[in-house]
N, C-alpha and C positions, 0 to 999 in steps of 0.2 A: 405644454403637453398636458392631457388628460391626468388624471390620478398624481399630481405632480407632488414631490416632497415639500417641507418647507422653503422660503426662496431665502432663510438665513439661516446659519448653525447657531441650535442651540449653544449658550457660555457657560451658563451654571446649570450645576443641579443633573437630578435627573436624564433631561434632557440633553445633557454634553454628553453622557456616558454612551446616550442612544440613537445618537445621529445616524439615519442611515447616510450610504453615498451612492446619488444617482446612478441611475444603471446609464442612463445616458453618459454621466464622467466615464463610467468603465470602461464604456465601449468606446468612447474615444480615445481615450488613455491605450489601450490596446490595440486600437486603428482597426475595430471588426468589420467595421460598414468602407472602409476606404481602402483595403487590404495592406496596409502599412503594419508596423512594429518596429517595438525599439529591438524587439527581436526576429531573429530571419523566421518567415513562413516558408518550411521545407515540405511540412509533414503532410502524408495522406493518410487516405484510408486505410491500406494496408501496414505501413510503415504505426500509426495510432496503434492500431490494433494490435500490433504486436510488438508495442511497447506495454500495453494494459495487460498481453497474457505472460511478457517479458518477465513482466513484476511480479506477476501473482505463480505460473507453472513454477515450481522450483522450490516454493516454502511448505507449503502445505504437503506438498508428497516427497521431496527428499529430504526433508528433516522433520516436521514437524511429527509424519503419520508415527513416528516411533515415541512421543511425547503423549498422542491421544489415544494409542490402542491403548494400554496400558486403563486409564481413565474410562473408558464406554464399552471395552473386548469387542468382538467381534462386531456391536451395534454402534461403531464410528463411523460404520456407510450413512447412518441414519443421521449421524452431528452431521457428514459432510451433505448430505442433503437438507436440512435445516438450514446452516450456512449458505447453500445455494440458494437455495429459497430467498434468504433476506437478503443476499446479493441481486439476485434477480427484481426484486419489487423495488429496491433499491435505486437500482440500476435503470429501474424507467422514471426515478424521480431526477436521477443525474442527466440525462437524455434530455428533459425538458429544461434542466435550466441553463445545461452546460448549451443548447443551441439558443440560448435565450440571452446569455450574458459569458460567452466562449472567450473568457480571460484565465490571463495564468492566476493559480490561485488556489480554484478549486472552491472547497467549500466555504473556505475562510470567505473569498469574494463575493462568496453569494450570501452568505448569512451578511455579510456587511451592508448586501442590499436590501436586504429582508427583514432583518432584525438588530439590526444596530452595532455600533463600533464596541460596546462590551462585550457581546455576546461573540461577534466575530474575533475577536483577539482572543476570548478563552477555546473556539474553536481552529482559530489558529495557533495556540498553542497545543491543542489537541491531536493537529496534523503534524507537527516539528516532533511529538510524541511518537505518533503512530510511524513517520518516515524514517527518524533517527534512530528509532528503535529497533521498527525490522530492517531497517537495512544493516545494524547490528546482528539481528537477531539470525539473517541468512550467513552473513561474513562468519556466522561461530562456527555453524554446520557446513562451510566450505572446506574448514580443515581436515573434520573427518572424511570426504570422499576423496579429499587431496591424501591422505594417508594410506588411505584402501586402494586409492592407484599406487601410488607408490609401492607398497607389498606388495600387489601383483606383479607388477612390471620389472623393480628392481630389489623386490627384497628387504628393503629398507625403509621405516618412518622415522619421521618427524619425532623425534622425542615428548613425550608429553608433558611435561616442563613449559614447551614451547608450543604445545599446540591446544593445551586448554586452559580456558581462564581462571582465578582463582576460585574455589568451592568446587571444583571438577575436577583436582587432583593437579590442575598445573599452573605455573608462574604468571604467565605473558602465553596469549593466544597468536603468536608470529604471522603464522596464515592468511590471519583475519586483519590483520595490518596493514602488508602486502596485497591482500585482492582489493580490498579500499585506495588508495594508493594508484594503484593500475586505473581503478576504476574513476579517479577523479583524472588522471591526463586524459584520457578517452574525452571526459565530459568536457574538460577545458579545450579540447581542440575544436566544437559543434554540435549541437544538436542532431543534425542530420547524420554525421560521420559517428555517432553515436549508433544512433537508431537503426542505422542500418548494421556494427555491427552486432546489437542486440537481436535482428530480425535472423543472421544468422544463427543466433545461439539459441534460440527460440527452436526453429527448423530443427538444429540437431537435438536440441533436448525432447521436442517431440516423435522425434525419432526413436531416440533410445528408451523412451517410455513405452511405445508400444511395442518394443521388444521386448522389455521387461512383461507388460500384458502377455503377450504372446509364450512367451518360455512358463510365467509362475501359471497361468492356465493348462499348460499340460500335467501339472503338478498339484493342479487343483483335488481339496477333498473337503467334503462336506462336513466332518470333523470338527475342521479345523475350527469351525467358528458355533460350535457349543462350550458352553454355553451361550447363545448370541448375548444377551444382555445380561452379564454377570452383576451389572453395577447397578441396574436400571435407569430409570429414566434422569437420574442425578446425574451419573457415569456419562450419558448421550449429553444432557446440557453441557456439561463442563466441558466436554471433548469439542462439544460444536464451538462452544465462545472460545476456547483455545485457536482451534485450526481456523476464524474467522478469517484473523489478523491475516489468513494469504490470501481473500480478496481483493486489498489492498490494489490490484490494479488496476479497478475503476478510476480509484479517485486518481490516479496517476494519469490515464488519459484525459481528465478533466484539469489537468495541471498544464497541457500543454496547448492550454486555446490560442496563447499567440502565436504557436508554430507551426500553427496549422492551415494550411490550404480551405477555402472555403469551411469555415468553423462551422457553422451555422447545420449544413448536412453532416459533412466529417465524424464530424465527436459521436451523435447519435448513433450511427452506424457500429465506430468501431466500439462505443460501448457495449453493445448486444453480440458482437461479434468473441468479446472479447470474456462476455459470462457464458455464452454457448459451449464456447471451444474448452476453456478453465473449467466448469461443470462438466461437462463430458469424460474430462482429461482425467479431473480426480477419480469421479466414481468408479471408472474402470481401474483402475492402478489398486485402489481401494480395496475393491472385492479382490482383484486378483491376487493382492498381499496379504491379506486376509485367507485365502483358499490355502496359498501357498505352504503357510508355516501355523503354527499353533499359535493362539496369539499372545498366547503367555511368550513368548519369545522375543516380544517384541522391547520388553522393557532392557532400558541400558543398552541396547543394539545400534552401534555405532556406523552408519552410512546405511540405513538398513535397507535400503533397496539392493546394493550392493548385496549388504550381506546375504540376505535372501536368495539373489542367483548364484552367488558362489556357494550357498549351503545345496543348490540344484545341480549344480554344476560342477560341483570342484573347482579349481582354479581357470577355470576354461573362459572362453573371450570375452562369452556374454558379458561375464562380471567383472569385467575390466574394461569393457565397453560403455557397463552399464556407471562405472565408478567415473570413469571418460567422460561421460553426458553429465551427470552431477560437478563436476569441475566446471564446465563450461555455464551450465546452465544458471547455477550459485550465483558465476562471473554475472551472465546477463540480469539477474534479478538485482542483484547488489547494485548495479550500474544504471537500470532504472528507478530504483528506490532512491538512490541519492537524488537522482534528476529529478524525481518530484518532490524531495524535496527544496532544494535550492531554488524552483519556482516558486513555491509557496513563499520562502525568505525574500526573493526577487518584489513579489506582489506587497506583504507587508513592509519593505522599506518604502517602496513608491507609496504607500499610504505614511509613511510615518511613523505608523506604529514602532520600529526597530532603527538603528543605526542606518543610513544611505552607502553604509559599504555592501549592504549586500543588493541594492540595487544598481550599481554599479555597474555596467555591461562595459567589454573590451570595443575599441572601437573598428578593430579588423576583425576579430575572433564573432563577434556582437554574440558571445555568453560571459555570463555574468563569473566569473576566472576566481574575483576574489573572494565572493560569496561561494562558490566549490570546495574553492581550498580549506574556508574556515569549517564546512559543513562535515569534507571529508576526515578533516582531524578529529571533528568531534565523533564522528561516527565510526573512526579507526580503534579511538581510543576506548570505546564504549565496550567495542567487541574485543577487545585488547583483555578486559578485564572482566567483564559480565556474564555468569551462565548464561543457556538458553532458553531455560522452562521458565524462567524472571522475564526476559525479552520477550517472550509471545506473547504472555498473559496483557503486560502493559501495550504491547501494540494492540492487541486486541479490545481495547479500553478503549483508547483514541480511537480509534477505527469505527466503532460503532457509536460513539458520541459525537462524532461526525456525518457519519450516514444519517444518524436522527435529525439531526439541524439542516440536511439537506431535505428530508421527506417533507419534514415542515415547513420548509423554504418555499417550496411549490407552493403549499396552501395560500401563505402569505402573500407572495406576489402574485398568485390567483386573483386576489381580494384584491387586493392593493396597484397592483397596474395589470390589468386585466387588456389594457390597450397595446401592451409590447407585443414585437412578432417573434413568434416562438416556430422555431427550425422543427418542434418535435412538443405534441403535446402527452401527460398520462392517461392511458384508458384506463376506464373506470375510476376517474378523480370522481371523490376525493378519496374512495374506497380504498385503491392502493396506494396513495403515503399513509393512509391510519393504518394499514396491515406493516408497511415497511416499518414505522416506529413502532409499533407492537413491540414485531421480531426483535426490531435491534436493542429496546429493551428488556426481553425476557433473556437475551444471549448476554444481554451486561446484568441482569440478577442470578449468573451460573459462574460469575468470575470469584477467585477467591478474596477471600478479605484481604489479605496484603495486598492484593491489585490494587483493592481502595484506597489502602491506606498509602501508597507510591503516586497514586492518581492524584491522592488532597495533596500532598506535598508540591508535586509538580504545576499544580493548578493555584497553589500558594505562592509560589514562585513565581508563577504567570501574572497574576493579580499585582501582588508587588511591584512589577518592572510595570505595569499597567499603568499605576496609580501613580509612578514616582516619574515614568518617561511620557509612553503613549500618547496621555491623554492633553499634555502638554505640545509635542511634536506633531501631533497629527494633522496632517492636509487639510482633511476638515476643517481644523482650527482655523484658520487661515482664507477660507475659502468660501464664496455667498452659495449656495443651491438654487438650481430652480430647475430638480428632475425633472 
């Protein structure tokens, strides 16, 4: 083949650390051109799609927005437009490669092909961050709209002892346990039996959002949101690189290339589908929560959507309706969030990079059971004990040092195999991946300093198991090339 990589792996030096691996191995390895897989192909377009808005509707507007008014006042519409923004540009660099190289993986896979087996392992360490983290980071805020139903309905909560984690006034987050837990037999039973019932939980949670739309806009007042930019333009960065971490469902539909029905169209589609609808979804909730209450209000406001319609409402349905759709909705993001991750752990055992138990697939079930299990504990136990405002910030770390090595990914195999067929190219290459990596840098220069300092650590760690396993175990090692 044209552009072909070397026809032997580098052994020493330099060179070992930066092998890429054929895009041709990939796509065999994942059976793209044959429609094979070690995993079942269920997924469509519809079903993709909303697993991508699965993941992402849910974090941003029922837990997080009460984390960023606070941070930007009333000019959070403007972080969450920023966010969109680099979702967006983002989102047509994912489109080109996810129809180019439609393997589970995600970006790990494609920096693998583009820029070499180090750079891909600190990037896949970067997604086991961004995945395990927020899907931590939604299972914290399941318990408070599990509460807020409960008060409504019967009167009674959860004691907080048991429903929040240490630094937030409680023991052991119980809640956050329990929806982990649920949410791993779901995934151990299929992909598809999955997916689908995320598509429901999707449905109602869009539902009961634009009921919330609908009530806090009669209640709207112009008020509310002076001063708009209390904090300035510090206040909007921060709040935007905060609420980043719920686009998170890009990369989630690019995690599912082997289970997808014609990869190649599929993913591109429902990538676009799935920043239309999540963009849309925010900004109106946004303003409407915003119009609805002061936004001094928002700080320390526990399930605050909820709260919001029962401060409209008094105790009446909506807000028990609206705390109703927040339970469900939590369930479905959490349930996604693991699923992309455990493909990611899926893709780096079948490289090597990590233990082969988590590439491991059931031979009836054909998902990867014990690679779930181990993911679910770790990510039960996280939200077991970890605040929330700690969980966002570091997803939102991973999340956009991920998106960067995808923007750049494009350029790379632009140059480099110019000869592959590509399901979905970028307009205006190469202008938008240099605007996409801009954004995703200026949103990682508005994180706080302990982000960093949590981010070297865990990249310390990454490096280590690297240098001591990886680069030892890996396929590659083992294996001649000749992309």
């Amino acid at each position: 083949m044209t552009g072909s990589a070397p026809t032997t792996t580098p052994t020493t030096g330099w060179g070992r650390v930066m092998r890429r691996k054929p895009v041709s191995m990939l796509n065999a390895e994942s059976g793209t051109d044959s429609g094979g897989s070690e995993l079942r192909r269920s997924l469509g377009v519809f079903r993709l799609t909303m697993i991508g808005v699965g993941s992402t509707v849910g974090t941003g507007i029922f837990i997080v927005l009460n984390e960023a008014v606070p941070k930007a006042g009333p000019a959070v519409v403007i972080s969450f437009v920023l966010a969109a923004i680099t979702a967006a540009l983002t989102a047509l660099c994912y489109a080109e490669l996810a129809s180019t190289i439609p393997v589970a993986g995600a970006s790990y896979t494609y920096a693998y092909a583009t820029m070499g087996e180090l750079i891909a392992f600190v990037v896949g360490a970067c997604l086991l961050l961004e995945y395990g983290v927020a899907a931590s980071a939604v299972a914290v805020g399941w318990g408070e709209y599990l509460n807020a139903l409960l008060g409504d309905v019967v009167g009674w909560q959860i004691p907080v002892a048991l429903s929040a984690p240490p630094g937030e006034g409680g023991i052991l987050n119980l809640p956050a346990a329990v929806l982990v837990s649920a949410c791993c037999l779901l995934l151990v039973r299929g992909a598809k039996e999955s997916a689908t019932i995320n598509a429901i939980t999707v449905c109602i949670k869009i539902a009961v959002l634009l009921l919330f739309v609908a009530v806090a806009f009669t209640a709207f007042r112009a008020e509310n949101a002076q001063p708009f930019a209390p904090f300035g333009a510090a206040g909007v960065g921060a709040a935007a690189s905060m609420v980043f971490f719920s686009y998170i469902g890009m990369d989630t539909v690019s995690t599912a290339g082997e289970e997808v029905r014609n990869p190649r169209r599929t993913m591109p589609l429902a990538l676009f589908w799935c920043v239309v609808i999540v963009t849309s979804i925010y900004l109106l909730v946004a303003i409407a929560g915003i119009g609805a209450q002061p936004w001094q209000d928002f700080e320390g406001q526990d399930a605050g959507l909820a709260a919001i319609l029962g401060n409209l409402t008094g105790s009446g349905w909506p807000a028990v309706l609206l705390a109703a759709g927040g339970v469900v909705s939590i369930f479905g993001v959490t349930l996604t969030t693991i699923y992309g991750q455990t493909r990611i752990l899926f893709s780096m055992g079948r490289d090597g990079m990590i233990p082969k138990v988590f590439h491991t697939v059931h031979p009836r079930r054909r998902t990867p059971v014990r690679n779930t299990l181990i993911v679910s504990l770790f990510v039960g136990l996280l939200a077991a004990v970890v605040p929330l405002n700690t969980l966002a910030n570091l997803t939102s770390m991973g999340t956009l040092v991920a998106f960067t090595v995808v923007s750049a990914g494009v350029v790379v195999l632009r140059r480099t195999r110019p000869d592959l067929e590509r399901g979905f190219r970028v307009p205006g290459y190469p202008v938008v991946p240099a605007l996409s990596i801009a954004a995703c840098v200026y949103l990682i220069s508005q994180l706080p300093w302990t982000t960093y300092l949590m981010f070297a650590v865990w990249l310390g760690l990454a490096l280590t198991l690297y240098f001591t396993y990886s680069v030892k175990h890996s396929r590659l090692a083992t294996v001649d090339l000749d992309a």
